[in-house]
BAPAVEX-469286 format. One record per residue (C-alpha): x, y, z; residue in three letters. Coordinates in steps of 0.05 Angstrom, whole numbers, padded with zeros to 5 digits, always signed. Example, Ala and Ser with C-alpha at 12.3 -4.5 7.8 and 13.67 -1.06 7.14 Angstrom:
BEGIN
+00246-00090+00156ALA/+00273-00021+00143SER/
This chain:
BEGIN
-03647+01477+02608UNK/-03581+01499+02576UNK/-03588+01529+02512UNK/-03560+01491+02456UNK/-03511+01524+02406UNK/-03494+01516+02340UNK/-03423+01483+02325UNK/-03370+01529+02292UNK/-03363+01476+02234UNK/-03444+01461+02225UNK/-03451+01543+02224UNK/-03388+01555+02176UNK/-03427+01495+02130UNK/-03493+01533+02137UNK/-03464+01602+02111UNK/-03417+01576+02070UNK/-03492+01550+02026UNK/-03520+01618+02022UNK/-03516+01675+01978UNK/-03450+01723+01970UNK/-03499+01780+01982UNK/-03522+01742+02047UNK/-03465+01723+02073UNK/-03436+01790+02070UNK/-03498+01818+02107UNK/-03499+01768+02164UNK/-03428+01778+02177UNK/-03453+01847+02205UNK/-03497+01805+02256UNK/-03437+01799+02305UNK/-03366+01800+02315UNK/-03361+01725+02316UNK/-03398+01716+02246UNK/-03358+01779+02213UNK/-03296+01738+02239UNK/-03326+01657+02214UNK/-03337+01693+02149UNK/-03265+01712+02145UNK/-03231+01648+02164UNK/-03190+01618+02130UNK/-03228+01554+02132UNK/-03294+01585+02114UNK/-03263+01614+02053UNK/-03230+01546+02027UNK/-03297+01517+02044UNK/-03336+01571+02000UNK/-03293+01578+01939UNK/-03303+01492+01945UNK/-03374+01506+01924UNK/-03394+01486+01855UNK/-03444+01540+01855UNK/-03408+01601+01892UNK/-03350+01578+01856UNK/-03377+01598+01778UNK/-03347+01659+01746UNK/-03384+01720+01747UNK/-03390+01780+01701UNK/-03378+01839+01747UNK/-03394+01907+01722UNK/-03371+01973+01748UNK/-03418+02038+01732UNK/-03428+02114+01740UNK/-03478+02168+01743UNK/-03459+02232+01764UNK/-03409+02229+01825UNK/-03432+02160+01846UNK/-03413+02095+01825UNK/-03440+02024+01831UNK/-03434+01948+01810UNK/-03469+01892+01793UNK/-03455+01817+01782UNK/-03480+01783+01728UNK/-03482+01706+01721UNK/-03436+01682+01671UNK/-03464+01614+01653UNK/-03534+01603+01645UNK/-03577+01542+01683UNK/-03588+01470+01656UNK/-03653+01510+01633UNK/-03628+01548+01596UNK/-03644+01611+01642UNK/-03594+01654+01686UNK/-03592+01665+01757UNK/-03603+01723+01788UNK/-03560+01787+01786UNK/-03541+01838+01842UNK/-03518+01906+01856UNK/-03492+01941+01906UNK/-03462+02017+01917UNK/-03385+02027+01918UNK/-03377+02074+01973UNK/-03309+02092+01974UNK/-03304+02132+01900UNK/-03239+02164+01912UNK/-03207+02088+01888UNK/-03244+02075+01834UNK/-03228+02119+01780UNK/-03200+02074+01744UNK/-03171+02002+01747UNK/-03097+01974+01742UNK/-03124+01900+01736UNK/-03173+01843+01715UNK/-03206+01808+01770UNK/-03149+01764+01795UNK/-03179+01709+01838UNK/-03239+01757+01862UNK/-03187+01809+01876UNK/-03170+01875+01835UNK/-03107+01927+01832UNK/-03136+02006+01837UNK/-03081+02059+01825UNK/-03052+02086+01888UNK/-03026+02016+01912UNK/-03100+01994+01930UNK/-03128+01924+01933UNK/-03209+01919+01920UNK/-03249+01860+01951UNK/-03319+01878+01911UNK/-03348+01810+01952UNK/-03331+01844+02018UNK/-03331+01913+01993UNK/-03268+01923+02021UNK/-03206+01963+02005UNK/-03146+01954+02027UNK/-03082+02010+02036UNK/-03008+01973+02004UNK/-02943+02005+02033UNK/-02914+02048+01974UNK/-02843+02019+01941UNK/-02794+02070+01981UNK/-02781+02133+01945UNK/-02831+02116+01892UNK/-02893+02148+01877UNK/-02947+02109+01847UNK/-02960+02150+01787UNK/-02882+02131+01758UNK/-02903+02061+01773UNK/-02928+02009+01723UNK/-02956+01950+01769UNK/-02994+01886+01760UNK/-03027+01839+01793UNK/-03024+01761+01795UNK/-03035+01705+01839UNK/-02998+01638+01853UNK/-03050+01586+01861UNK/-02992+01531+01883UNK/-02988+01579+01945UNK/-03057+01609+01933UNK/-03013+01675+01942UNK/-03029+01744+01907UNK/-02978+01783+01890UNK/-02961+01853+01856UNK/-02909+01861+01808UNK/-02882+01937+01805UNK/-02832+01965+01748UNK/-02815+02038+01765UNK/-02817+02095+01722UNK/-02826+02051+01659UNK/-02763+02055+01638UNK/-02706+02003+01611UNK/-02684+01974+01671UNK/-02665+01911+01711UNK/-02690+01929+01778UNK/-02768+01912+01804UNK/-02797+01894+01854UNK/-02849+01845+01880UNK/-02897+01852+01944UNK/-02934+01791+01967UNK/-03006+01804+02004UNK/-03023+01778+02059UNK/-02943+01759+02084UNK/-02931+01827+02122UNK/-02872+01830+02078UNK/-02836+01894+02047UNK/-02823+01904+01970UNK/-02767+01856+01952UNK/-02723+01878+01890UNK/-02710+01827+01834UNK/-02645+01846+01800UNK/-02632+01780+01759UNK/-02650+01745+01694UNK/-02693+01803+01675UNK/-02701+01814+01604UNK/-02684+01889+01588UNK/-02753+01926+01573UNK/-02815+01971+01592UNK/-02889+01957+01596UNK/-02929+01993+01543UNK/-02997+01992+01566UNK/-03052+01950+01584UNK/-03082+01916+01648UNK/-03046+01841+01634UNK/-03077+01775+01647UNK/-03055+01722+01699UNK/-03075+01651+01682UNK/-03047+01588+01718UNK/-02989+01626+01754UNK/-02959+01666+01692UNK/-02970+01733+01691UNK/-02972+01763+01612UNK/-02966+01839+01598UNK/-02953+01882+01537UNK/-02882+01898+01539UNK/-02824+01930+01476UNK/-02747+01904+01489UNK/-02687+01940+01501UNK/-02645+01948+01429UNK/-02700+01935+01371UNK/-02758+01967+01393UNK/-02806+01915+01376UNK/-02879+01910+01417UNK/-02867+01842+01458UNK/-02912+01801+01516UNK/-02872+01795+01576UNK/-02889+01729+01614UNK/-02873+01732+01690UNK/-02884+01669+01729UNK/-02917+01687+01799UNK/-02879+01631+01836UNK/-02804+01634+01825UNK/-02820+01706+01796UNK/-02782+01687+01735UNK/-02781+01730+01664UNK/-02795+01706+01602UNK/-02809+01744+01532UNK/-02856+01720+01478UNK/-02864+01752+01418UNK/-02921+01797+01386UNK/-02962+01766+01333UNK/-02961+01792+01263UNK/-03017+01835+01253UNK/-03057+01893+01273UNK/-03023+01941+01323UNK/-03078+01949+01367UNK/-03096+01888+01394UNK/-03117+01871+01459UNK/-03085+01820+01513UNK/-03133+01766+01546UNK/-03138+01689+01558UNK/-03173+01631+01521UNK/-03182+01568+01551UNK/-03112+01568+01582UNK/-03069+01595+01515UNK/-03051+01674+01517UNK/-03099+01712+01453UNK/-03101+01774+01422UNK/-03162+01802+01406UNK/-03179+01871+01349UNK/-03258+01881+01340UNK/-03288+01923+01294UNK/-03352+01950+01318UNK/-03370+01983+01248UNK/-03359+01911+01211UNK/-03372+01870+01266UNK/-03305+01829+01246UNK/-03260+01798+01303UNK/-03190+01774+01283UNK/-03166+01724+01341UNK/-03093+01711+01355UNK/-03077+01646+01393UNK/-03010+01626+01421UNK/-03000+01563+01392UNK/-02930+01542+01423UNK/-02897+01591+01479UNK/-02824+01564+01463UNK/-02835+01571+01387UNK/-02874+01636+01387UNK/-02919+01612+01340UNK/-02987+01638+01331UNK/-03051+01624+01296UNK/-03100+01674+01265UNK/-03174+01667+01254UNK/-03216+01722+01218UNK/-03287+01724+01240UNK/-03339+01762+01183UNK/-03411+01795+01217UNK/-03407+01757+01286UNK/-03475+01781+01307UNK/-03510+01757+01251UNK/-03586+01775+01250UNK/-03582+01793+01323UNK/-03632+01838+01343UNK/-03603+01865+01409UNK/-03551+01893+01366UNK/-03584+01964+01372UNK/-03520+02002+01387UNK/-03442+02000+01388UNK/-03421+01940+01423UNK/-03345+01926+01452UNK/-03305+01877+01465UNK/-03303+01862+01542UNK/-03253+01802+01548UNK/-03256+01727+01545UNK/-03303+01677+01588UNK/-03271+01612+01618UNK/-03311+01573+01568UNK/-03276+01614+01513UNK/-03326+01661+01490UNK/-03315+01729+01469UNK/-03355+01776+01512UNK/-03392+01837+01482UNK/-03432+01893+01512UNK/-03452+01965+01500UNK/-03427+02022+01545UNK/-03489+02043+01571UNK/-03553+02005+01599UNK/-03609+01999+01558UNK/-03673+01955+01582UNK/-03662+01913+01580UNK/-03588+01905+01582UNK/-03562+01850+01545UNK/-03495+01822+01543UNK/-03477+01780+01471UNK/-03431+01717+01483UNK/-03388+01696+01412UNK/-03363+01624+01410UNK/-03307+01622+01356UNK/-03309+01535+01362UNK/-03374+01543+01337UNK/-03371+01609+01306UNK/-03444+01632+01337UNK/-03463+01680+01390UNK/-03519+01665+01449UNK/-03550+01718+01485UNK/-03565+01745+01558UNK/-03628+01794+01572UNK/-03625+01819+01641UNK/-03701+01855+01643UNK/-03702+01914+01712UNK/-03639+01921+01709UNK/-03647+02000+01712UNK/-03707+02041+01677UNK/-03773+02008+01697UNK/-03810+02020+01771UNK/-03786+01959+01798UNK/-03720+01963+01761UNK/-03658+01939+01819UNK/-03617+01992+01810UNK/-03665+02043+01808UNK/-03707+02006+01875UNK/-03648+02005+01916UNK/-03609+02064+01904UNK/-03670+02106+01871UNK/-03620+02124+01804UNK/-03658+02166+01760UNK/-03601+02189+01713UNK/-03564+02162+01659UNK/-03515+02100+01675UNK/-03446+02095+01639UNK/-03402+02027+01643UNK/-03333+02044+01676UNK/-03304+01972+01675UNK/-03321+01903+01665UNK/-03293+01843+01690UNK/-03306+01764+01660UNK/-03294+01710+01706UNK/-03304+01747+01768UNK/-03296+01704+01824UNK/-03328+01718+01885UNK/-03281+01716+01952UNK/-03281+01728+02018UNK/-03206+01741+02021UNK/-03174+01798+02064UNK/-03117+01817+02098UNK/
């Protein structure tokens, strides 16, 4: 009898169900499963998933010359319980010490012109701007999702100047310089945030010398200044349910003050203080910091270490109360999953965190 096989579109269906950590293992079965998993119709079909599609909490950590990362769930079960975390070992170190971006659609910006996959584990090599080396570079990265295109936004040596250029992934295209209706200025700092197709970085202006957010629309790659709230001066950049905030944290006081951009065009912003966040919490044993901002619009706070168990502390200024997420074997006990798969007996130190990780099966 003829042995029956498995359609393409019944198989991409059957993957497309399982597990990131599964998937990315069965795609080392064989050449025609490492190539299903990186179809372009797999990976529309994947990020269609209500369940692969939730935001993750992907943490980046250390210990010694070796570096790792886990995923957290972000969102908690109709239980009230969380599903289950991974890790997994970053192998290639030389990238990762330190980041140039947020998790931008499941993809993040390393210095050097590198692109990291953490769902694939892959990194991937951009062509340098000609003439440019990377450390005079300020870059950032956003992602059009009319076009559901990435692209990396590079302004060389920092200075005042009209010229950058733009590098779409994926295309096979070369650096393209934008020369026109660019607002004189030079990034100051800072990661950025993309959100709907607007890219938002710290920026000051040509002439006055006043901090500004430079807006940068991925699509017609079109400038657009907004100006700096009145308040603290170091605040920092993120997203909250769709409007640009800007976020200082005391960890002594445990006060947040929480900028909101009311109206883009107008500039206008509103200011909430927030007195002893944490309240009677009792997994408040030592410093917490601010990590960024959750798609449901909660503040995100963690230590810098990993205690056991590690906890993560979730603040909800709408409601002005915090919820909690214990994560027990995450390192220290005998059946702990870092410690069981890569047998880590040291001390671990957080290197970066990423909210609303979303995991991806992109590549190029």
């Amino acid at each position: 009898s003829q042995t029956k096989h498995i359609p393409l579109d019944l198989t991409m269906e059957i993957l497309s169900r399982l597990p990131v950590k599964s998937i990315v293992r069965f795609g080392c079965v064989s050449k025609l499963w490492s190539t299903l998993t990186r179809h372009q119709s797999f990976i529309n079909l994947f990020a269609s998933r209500s369940s692969s599609g939730q935001p993750r909490l992907l943490v980046t950590f250390s210990t010694c010359y070796k570096k790792y990362g886990i995923s957290f769930p972000q969102h908690q079960n109709p239980d009230g319980s969380y599903p289950p975390f991974y890790s997994f070992q970053i192998k290639n170190t030389s990238y990762m010490r330190y980041v140039r971006s947020k998790s931008v659609e499941g993809l993040i910006l390393l210095p050097g012109f590198k692109i990291w996959n953490p769902t694939l584990r892959q990194f991937l090599a951009l062509p340098h701007p000609s003439e440019h080396p990377s450390q005079d570079c300020e870059c950032y990265l956003g992602y059009d999702p009319l076009e559901g295109k990435h692209k990396v936004l590079c302004i060389v040596d920092k200075e005042y100047s009209e010229e950058l250029q733009v590098l779409t992934l994926g295309a096979q295209e070369s650096w393209r310089v934008i020369t026109k209706g660019i607002p004189m200025h030079f990034p100051t700092g800072g990661l950025g945030r993309c959100f709907n197709g607007i890219l938002y970085y710290e920026a000051r202006l040509l002439g006055d010398g006043k901090n500004i957010i430079m807006s940068f629309d991925v699509k017609s790659e079109s400038f657009s200044p907004i100006k700096y709230p009145e308040g603290p001066s170091h605040l920092m950049l993120d997203i909250i349910q769709g409007r640009l905030a800007m976020v200082a944290f005391c960890s002594f006081s445990n006060i947040v003050d929480l900028y909101i951009l009311k109206d883009e065009d107008g500039h206008e912003w509103t200011h909430q203080r927030f007195l002893n966040i944490f309240g009677k919490s009792k997994l408040w044993l030592e410093p917490v910091y601010f990590k960024g901002i959750t798609d449901d619009g909660e503040l995100v706070f963690a230590p810098n270490t990993f205690p056991e168990p590690y906890y993560i502390i979730y603040f909800d200024p709408k409601k002005n109360s915090t919820r909690e997420a214990l994560f027990q074997g995450v390192t220290t006990d005998d059946v702990g999953e870092i410690r069981k798969c890569f047998g880590i007996a040291k001390s671990l130190y957080v290197k970066d965190f990423f909210p609303n990780h979303i995991e991806s099966f992109v590549s190029f």
